[in-house]
C-alpha positions as CSV (number, residue, x, y, z in Angstrom):
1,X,18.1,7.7,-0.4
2,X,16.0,9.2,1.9
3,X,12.4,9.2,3.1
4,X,10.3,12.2,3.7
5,X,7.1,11.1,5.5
6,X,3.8,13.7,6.2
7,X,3.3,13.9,9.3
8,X,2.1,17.2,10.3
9,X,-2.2,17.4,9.4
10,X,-4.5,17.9,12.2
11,X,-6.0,14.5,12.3
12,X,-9.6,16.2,12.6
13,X,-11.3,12.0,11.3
14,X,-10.0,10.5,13.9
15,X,-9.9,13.3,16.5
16,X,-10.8,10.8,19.3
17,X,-7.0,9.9,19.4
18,X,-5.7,12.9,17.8
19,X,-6.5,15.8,20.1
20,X,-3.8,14.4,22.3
21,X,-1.0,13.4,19.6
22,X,-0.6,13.6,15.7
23,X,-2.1,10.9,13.9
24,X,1.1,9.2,13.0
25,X,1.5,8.7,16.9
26,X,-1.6,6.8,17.4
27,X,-0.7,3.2,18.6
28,X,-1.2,0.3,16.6
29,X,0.2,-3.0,17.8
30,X,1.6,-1.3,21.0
31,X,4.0,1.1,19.1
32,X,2.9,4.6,16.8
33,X,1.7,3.7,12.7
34,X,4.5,6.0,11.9
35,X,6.9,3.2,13.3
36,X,5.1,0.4,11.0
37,X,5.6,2.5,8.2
38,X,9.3,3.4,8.7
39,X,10.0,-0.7,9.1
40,X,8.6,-1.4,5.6
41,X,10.9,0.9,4.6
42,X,14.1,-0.3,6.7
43,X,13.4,-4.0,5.7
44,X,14.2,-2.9,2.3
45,X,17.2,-1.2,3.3
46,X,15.9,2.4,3.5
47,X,17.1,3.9,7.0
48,X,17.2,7.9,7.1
49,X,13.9,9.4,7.5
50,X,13.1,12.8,7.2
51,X,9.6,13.6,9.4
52,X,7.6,16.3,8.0
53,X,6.3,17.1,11.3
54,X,3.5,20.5,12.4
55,X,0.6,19.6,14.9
56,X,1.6,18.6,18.1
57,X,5.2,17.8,16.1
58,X,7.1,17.8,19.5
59,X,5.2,14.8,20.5
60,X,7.5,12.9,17.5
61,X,10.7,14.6,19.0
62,X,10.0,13.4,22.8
63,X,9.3,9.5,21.2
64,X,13.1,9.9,19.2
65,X,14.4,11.7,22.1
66,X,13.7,8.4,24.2
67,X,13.5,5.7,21.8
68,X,17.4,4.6,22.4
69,X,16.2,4.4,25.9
70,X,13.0,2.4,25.5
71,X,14.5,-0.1,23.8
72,X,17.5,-0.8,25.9
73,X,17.9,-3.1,29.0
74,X,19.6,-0.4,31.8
75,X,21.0,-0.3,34.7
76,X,20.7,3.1,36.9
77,X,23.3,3.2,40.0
78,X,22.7,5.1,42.2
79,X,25.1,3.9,44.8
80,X,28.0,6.4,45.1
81,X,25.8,9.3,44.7
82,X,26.0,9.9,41.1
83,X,23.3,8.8,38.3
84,X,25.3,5.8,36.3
85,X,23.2,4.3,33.9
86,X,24.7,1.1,32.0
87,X,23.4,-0.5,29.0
88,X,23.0,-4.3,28.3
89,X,21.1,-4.7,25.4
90,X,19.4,-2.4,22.9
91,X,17.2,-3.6,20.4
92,X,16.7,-0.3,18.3
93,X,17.2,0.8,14.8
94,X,19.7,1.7,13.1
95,X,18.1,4.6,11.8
96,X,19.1,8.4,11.2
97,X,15.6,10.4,12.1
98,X,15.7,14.0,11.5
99,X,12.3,15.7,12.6
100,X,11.7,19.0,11.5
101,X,8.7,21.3,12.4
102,X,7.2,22.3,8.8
103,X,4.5,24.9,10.3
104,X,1.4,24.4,11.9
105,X,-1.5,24.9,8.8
106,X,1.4,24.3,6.3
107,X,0.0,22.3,3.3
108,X,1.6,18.7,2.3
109,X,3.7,20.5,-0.6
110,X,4.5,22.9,1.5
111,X,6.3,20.4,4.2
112,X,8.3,19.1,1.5
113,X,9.2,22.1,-0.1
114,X,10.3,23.0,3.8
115,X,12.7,19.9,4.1
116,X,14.3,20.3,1.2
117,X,17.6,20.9,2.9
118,X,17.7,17.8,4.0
119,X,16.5,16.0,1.4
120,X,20.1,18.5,-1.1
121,X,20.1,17.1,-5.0
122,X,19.1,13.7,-4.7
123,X,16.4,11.6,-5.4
124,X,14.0,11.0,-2.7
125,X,10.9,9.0,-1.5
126,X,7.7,10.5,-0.2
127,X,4.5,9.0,1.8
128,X,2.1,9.8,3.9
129,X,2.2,8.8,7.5
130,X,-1.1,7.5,8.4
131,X,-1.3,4.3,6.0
132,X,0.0,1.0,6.2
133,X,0.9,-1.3,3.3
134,X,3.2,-4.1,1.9
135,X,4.6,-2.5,-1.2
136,X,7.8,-3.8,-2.5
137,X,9.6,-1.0,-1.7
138,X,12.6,-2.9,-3.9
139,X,10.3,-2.9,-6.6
140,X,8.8,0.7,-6.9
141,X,12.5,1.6,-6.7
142,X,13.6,-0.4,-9.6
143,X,10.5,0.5,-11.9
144,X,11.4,4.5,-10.9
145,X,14.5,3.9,-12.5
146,X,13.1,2.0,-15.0
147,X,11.3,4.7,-16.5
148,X,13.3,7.8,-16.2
149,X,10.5,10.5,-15.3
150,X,10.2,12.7,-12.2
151,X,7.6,10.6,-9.9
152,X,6.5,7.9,-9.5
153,X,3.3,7.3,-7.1
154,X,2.0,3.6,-6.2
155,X,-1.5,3.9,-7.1
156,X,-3.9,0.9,-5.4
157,X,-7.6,0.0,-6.6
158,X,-9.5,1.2,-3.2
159,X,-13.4,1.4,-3.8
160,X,-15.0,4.2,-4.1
161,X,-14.1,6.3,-1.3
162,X,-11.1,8.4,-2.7
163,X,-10.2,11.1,-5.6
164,X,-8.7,8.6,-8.5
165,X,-6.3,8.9,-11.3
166,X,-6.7,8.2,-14.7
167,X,-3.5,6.0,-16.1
168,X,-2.8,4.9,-19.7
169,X,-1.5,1.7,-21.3
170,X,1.9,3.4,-21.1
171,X,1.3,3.9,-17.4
172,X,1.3,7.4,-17.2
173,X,-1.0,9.7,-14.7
174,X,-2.6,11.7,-17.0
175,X,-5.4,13.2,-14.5
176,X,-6.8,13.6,-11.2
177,X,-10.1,13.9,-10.8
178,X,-13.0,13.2,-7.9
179,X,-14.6,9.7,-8.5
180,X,-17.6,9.5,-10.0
181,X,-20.6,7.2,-10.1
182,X,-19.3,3.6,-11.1
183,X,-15.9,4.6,-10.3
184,X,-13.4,1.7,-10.1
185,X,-10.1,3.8,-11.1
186,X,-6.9,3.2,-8.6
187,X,-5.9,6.1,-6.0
188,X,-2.8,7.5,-4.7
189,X,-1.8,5.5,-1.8
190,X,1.7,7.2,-1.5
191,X,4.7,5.6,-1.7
192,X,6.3,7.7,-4.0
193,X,9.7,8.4,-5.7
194,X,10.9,11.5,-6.5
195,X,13.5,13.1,-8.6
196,X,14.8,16.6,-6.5
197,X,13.2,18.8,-9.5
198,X,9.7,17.8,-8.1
199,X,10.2,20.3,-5.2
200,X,10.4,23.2,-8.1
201,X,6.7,22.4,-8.6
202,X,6.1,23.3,-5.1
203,X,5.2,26.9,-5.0
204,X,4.8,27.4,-1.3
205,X,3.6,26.8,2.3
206,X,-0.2,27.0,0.8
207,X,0.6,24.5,-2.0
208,X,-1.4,21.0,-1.7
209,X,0.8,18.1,-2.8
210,X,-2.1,16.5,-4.4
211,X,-3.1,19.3,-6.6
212,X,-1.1,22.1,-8.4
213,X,2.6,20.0,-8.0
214,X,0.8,16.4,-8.8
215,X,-1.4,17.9,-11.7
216,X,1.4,20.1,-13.2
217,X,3.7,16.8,-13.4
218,X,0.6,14.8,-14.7
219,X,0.3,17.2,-17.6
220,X,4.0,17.4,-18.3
221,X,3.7,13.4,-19.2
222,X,6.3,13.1,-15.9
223,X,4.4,11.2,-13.4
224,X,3.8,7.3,-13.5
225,X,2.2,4.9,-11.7
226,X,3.1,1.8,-9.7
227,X,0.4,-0.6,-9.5
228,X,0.0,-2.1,-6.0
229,X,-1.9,-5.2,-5.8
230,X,-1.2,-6.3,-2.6
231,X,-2.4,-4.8,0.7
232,X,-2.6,-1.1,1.9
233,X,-5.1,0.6,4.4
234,X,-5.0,4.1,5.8
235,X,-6.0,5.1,9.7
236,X,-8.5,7.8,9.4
237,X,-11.0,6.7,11.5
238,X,-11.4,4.5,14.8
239,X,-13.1,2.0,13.0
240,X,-9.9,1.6,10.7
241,X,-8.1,1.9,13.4
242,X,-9.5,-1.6,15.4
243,X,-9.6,-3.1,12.1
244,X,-6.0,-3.1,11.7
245,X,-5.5,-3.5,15.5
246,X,-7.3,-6.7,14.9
247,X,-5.3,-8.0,11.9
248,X,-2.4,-6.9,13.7
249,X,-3.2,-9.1,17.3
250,X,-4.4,-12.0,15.3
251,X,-0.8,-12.3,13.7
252,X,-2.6,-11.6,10.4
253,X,-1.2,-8.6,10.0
254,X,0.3,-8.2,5.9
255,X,2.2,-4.7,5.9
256,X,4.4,-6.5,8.8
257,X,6.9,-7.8,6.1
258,X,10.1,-7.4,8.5
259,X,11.5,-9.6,11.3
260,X,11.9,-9.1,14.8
């Protein structure tokens, strides 16, 4: 199964780091949050990744282009007048990365409905690539099957800051709405599954993810939720950013739920 990732939005919150690279190439920890995200995934076994990439995307296809490189131990001779470059020991990977430019003011539904080529007639999962979080990826998997609808998001009690979704006993997404005062409803935090008949939904390059497609699958009775009660924080701002730089140098970092 592969995962589509958004990673093609301007990055305007947190324009201190993003007029020089997408968001999802800001370090944390020494290496981009787009790589944190893509090891939660690997550790469960999920290892193609489809990059829905726009602003600044060949910044993302530079990084892959060297990232066999940067993670080997090499030898360059130059001795007998030729470039030899031997390899010792690589510690990448094993991933398949495909990195595809979905437009420059393209909309998130619009990036998916861009890759679907590479995503054929399959079920797929979809997140966001500027949040990091330890969901059982295992888990939301299992409960996607479980159920039989279209999608499934992981939905994550946040505060106040966010638009929130209104879910009944059944678990069903039957609304989004902005909060309001006193809110306390869970958010979409991502993390998504998704059956191929989603992308139908998806009108065009203008269409937000989060609205028409989400909404329309809402109201059809076809979108659940998966209740994450663990942790999850997104990277909009610098402040968020050297809070989880923090966690993360401290060794008390929770999404890091894979081994070296």
């Amino acid at each position: 199964m592969k995962v589509l990732i958004l990673a093609g939005g301007f990055g305007t919150r947190i324009s201190e780091e993003s007029q020089f690279k997408p968001k999802p190439m800001i370090d944390l920890g020494g290496m981009p949050i787009l790589l944190h995200i893509m090891k939660l995934y690997s550790a469960h076994g999920f290892n193609e990744f489809v990059i829905c990439a726009g602003y600044k995307q060949h910044v993302i296809k530079e990084y892959f282009a060297d990232y066999f490189l940067h993670t080997s131990d090499v030898t360059f001779d130059f001795t007998n007048g030729r470039n030899e470059m031997t390899i010792h020991r690589n510690n990448s990977e094993k991933w398949k990365v495909s990195v595809v430019d979905t437009g420059l003011n393209t909309m998130t539904g619009g990036r998916v409905k861009r890759v679907r080529e590479y995503i054929g007639d399959e079920p797929f999962m979809l997140t966001y690539g500027d949040g990091v979080s330890d969901v059982n990826i295992t888990k939301l998997l299992e409960f996607h099957r479980s159920h039989g609808k279209m999608v499934t998001m992981t939905a994550y009690n946040a505060g106040q800051r966010f638009g929130v979704l209104d879910i009944d006993e059944q678990g069903r997404i039957t609304d989004f709405r902005e909060k309001t005062k006193g809110d306390g409803n869970m958010i979409n935090i991502g993390f998504m599954v998704c059956q191929p008949e989603f992308i139908d939904c998806i009108e065009g390059d203008s269409t937000v993810l989060e609205k028409t497609p989400l909404e329309t699958v809402a109201k059809m009775g076809q979108l659940m939720a998966y209740k994450h009660e663990g942790f999850w924080q997104c990277m909009d701002t610098v402040r968020e950013k050297e809070q989880l730089e923090k966690m993360w140098s401290s060794g008390n970092a929770p999404w890091k739920v894979w081994t070296e």
